[in-house]
C-alpha positions in Angstrom: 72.3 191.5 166.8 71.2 195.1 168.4 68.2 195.0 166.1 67.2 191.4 167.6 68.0 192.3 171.2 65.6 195.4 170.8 62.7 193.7 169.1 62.9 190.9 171.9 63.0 193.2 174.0 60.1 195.0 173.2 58.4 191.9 172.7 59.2 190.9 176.0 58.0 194.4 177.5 54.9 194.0 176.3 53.4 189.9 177.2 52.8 191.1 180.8 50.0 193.8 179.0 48.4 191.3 177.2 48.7 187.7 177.2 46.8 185.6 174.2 43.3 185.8 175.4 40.1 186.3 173.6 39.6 189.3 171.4 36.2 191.0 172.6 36.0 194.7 171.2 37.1 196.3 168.5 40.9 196.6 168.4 41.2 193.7 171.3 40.7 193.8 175.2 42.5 197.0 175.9 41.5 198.4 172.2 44.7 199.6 171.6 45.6 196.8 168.6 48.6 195.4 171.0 49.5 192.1 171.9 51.4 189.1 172.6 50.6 185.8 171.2 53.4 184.2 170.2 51.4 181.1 167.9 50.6 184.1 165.3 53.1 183.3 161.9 55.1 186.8 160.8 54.1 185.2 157.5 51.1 183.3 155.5 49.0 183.4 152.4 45.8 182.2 150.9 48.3 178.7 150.7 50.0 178.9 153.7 49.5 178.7 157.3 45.5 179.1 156.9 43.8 176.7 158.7 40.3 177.3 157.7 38.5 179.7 155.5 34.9 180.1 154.7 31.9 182.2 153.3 31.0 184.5 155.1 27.1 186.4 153.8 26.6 189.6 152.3 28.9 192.4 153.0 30.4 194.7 155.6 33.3 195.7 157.0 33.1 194.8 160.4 36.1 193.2 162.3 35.8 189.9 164.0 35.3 189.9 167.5 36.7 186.5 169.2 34.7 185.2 172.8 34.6 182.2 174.5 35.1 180.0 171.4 32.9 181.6 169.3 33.8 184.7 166.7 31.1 187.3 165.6 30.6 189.4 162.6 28.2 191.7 161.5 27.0 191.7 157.8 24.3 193.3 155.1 22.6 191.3 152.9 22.0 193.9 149.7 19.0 191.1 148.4 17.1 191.5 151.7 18.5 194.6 153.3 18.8 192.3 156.0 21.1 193.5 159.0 23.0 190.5 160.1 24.5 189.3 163.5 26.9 186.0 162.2 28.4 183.3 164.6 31.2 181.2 163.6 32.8 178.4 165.7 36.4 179.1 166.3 37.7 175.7 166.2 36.7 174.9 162.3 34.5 178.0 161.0 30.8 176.4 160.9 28.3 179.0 161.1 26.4 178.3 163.9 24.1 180.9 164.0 22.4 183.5 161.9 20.2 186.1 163.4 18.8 189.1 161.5 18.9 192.3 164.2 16.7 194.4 161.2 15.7 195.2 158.1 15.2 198.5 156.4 16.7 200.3 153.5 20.1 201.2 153.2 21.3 204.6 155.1 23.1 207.6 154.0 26.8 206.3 153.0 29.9 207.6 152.0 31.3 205.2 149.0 33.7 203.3 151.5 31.4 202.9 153.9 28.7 199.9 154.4 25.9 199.6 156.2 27.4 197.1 158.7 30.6 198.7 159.4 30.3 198.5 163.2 32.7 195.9 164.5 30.3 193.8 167.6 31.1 193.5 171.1 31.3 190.1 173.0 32.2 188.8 176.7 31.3 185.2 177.5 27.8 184.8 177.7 26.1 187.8 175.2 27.0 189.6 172.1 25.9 193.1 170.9 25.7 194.9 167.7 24.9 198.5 166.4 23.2 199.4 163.4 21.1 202.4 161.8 17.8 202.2 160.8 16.4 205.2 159.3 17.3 208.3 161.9 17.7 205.4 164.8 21.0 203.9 165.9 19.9 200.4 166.9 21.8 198.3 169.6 20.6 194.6 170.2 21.9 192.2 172.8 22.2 189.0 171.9 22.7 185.4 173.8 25.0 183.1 172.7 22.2 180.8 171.7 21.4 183.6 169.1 18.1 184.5 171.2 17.8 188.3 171.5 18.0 189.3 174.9 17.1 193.4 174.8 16.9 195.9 171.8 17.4 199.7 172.2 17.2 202.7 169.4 18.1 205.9 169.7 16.5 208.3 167.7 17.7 211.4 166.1 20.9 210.3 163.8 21.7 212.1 160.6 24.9 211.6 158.5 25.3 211.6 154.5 28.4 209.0 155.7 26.4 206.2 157.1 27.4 205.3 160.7 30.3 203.2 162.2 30.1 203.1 166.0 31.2 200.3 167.3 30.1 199.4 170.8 32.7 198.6 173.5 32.5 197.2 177.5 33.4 198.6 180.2 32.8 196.8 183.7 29.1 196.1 183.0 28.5 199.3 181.1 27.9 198.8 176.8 29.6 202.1 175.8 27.6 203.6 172.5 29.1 206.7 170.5 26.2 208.7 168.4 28.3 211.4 166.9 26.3 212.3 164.2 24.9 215.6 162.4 22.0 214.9 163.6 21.0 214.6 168.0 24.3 213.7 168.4 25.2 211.6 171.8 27.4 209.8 174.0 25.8 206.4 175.9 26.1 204.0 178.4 23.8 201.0 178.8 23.5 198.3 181.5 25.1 195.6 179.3 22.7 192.8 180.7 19.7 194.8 180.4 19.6 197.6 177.5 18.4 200.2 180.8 20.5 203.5 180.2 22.8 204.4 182.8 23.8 207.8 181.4 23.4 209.8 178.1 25.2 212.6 177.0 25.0 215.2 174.1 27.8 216.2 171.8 27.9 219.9 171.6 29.1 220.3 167.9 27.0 218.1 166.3 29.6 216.7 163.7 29.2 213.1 161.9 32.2 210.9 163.0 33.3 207.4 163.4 35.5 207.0 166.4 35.8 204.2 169.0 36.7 205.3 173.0 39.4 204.2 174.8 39.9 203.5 178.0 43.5 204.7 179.8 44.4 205.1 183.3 45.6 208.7 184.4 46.5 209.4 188.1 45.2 206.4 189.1 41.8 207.0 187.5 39.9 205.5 184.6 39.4 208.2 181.0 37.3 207.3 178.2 38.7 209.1 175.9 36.8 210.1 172.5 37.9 211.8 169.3 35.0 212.9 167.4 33.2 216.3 166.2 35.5 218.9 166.3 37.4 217.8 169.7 39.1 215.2 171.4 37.7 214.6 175.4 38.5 212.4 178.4 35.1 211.4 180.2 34.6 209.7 183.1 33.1 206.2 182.2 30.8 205.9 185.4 29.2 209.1 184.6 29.2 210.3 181.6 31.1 213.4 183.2 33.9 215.4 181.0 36.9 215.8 182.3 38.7 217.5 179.8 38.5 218.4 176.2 40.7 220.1 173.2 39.4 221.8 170.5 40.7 220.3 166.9 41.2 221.9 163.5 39.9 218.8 161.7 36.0 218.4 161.9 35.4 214.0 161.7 37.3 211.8 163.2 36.9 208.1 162.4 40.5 206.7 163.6 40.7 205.7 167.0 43.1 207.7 169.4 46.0 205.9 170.9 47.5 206.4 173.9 51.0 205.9 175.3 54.0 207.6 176.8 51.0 209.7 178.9 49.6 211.2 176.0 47.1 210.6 173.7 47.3 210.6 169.8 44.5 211.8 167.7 44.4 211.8 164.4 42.2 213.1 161.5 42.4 214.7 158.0 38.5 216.0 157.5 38.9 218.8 156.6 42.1 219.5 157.6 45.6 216.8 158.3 46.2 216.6 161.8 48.1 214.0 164.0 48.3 215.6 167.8 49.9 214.7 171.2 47.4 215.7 174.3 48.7 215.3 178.0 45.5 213.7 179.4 46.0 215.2 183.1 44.3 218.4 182.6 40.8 219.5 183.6 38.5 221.6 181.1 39.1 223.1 178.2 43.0 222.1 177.7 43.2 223.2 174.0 46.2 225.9 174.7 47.5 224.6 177.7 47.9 220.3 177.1 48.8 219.8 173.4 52.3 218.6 173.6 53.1 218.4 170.0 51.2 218.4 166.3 52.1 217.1 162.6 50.1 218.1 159.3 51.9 216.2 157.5 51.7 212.6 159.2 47.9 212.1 159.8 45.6 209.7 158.9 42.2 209.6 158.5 40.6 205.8 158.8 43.8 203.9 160.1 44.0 203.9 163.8 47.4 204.9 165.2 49.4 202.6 167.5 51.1 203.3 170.5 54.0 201.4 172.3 57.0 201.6 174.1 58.6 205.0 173.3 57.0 204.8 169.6 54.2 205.5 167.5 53.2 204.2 164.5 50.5 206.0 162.1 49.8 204.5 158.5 48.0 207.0 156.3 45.2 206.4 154.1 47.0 206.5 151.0 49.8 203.7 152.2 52.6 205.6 154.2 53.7 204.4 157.1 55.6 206.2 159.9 57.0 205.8 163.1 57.8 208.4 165.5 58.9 209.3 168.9 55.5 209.2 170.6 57.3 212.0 173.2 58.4 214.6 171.0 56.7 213.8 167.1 60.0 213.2 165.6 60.7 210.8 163.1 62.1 207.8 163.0 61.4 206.9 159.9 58.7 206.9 157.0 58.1 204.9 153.6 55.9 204.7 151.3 54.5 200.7 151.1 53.5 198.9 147.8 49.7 199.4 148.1 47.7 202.6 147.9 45.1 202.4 150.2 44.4 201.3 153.6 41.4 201.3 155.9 42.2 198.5 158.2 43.7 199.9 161.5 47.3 198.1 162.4 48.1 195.9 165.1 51.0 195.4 166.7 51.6 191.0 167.2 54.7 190.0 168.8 57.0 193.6 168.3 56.1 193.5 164.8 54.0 195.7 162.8 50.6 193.9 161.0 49.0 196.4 158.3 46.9 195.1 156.0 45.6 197.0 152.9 42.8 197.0 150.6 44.2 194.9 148.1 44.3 192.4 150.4 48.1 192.4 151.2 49.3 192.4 155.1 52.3 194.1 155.3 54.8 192.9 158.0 57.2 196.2 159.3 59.7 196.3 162.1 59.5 198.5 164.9 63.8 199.5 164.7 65.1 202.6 164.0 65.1 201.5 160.4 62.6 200.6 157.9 62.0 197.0 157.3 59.6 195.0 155.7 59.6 191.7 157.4 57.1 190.2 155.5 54.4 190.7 152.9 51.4 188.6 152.7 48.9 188.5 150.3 45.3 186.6 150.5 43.7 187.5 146.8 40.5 189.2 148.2 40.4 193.2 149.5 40.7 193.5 153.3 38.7 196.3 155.0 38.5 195.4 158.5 40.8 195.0 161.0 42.1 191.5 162.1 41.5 189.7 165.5 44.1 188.0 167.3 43.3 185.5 170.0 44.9 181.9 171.1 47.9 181.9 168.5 45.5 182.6 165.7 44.6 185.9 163.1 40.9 186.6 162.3 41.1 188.2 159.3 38.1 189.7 157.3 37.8 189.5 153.9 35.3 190.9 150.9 34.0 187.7 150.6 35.6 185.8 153.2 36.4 184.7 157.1 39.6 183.3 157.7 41.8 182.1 160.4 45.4 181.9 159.9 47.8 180.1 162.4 51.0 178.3 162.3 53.3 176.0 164.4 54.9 177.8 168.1 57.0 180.3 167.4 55.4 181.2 164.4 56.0 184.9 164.9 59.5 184.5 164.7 60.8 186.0 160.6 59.8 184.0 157.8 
């Protein structure tokens, strides 16, 4: 009965932060992988509770982004070397639209990597999506008629790892992260436009793969960014950093989460590291705003989440802990059944989604002890990270789009 009264009331805690609404970035409107919506089932499989499922072209590993009835992929077809921008109606799956943003030869690319890894961004009336062609990382702006509307490159990008910078809004700004070996850079476009509103360089140079976020500290708006060799709060209008903390690991690709008022980063290239960074400080805050650190506990691809007095990290190679997001301890940590994830976890109604390569979406509890609530497997490897919007999961398969939904209350236990 405790264990009931707590998840309710976490669940409760958190609808005010994010009712069901659409799904425009990566990670969800406030890119932190949170939300209430209660019409999403605990459990399904390729069988049960999907309510359509269809081909999606080429390959990629891309999450669905979910606007104004539409949902948006990007894709690579390997026969063409096509760069692809997908539109699929909501309601039943057709494809409406196909558009291809470029076409040139495959970049640079670590093994797990693809060269349409960059989830899209969407509000009601455009969509955008990144891309590299050559030494250029290419942003296009697309109508929801699938007529461009602007394309911008920016030159200079080097990485033996391919790229994965997803774009995200802010306000009217398209936010667009460059870390790279290369000319490595920060951006902010006018959304409607493509014009630049501010550009900034990275100072170490360093390839990585990381998504800002946006948190409110004293009353003010951070973008925060982990990403070669540091982890920095920006001001969004600007450009401007406000702080920054040097980090033993080099790339980042895992988003940082943020919660309790810190934020979590967490990477493992070269070296493991999951840290806790008071957000309040100004300049270099490497000695003076780390609140705590774990080596032990870091991923390197998976995203962490943050909520209510927890945090949740699932490593690379399948274990899954939660922790005190104040102080680092642990609450508890398992091994789970599969061996590798790169999808980042969301949390759906107080519970735990984390899906794994094979293709299995396991269900965990957020108590003080470990519990699988449900596992659910669709047959095909799962590399991106689902969308949730209107009582339904977008989830991204190898060869697949699929949207899974079930009657209310589906996100009570199976």
């Amino acid at each position: 009965m405790t264990r009931l009264i707590l998840g309710l009331s976490l669940t409760l805690a958190l609808a005010p932060a994010l009712a069901a609404a659409d799904w425009p970035v990566w990670r969800g409107p406030k890119g932190d992988g949170v939300v209430t919506d209660p019409g999403v089932p605990a459990k399904w499989s390729a069988t049960e509770n999907v309510l359509w499922k269809v081909p999606v072209p080429g390959v990629g590993h891309s999450s669905p982004v979910v606007s104004n009835g539409r949902v948006f992929l990007t894709s690579f077809d390997p026969d063409t070397n096509d760069r692809l921008l997908l539109c699929f109606d909501r309601t039943g799956g057709k494809l409406l639209w196909k558009q291809v943003v470029l076409t040139a030869a495959p970049e640079k690319m670590h093994k797990g990597n693809t060269p349409a890894s960059a989830t899209p961004a969407s509000d009601a009336e455009h969509v955008w999506a990144a891309f590299v062609d050559g030494d250029k990382v290419t942003v296009a702006c697309y109508g929801r008629d699938g007529k461009r509307a602007w394309l911008k490159a920016f030159d200079g990008f080097a990485s033996p790892h391919g790229f994965c910078g997803s774009p995200v809004l802010h306000g009217d700004l398209l936010i667009v992260n460059g870390d790279s070996d290369g000319d490595a850079f920060l951006a902010a476009l006018d959304k409607r436009t493509g014009e630049p509103r501010w550009k900034v360089e990275r100072p170490n140079r360093t390839r990585s793969f990381s998504v800002p976020l946006f948190i409110e500290v004293a009353g003010k708006t951070q973008m925060v960014l982990a990403g070669s060799k540091s982890v920095a709060g920006f001001e969004p209008a600007t450009g401007k950093q406000v702080w920054v903390a040097d980090s033993p690991t080099d790339k980042f690709v895992a988003t940082v989460a943020f919660g309790q008022g810190l934020v979590f980063a967490t990477g493992t290239s070269p070296t493991s590291t999951l840290v806790a960074i008071d957000p309040t400080g100004t300049g270099n805050v490497t000695k003076t705003h780390a609140k705590w650190s774990d080596t032990r506990t870091a991923a390197y691809v998976p995203s962490p989440l943050a909520f209510g007095d927890r945090l949740f990290v699932v490593s690379d190679a399948g274990v899954a802990t939660l922790l005190e997001a104040r102080t680092g301890k642990k609450v508890w940590s398992e091994r789970l059944g599969s061996r590798l994830h790169h999808a980042s976890p969301l949390l759906i109604n107080g519970q735990i989604h984390c899906p794994a390569d094979d293709g299995t979406t396991y269900v965990l509890g957020t108590g003080d002890e470990f519990e699988v609530v449900a596992k659910n497997a669709l047959g095909e490897a799962i590399h991106a990270t689902p969308a949730v919007s209107g009582g339904h999961l977008f989830v991204r398969t190898t060869g697949h789009l699929w949207c899974v939904g079930g009657p209310a209350g589906g996100s009570q236990r199976p």
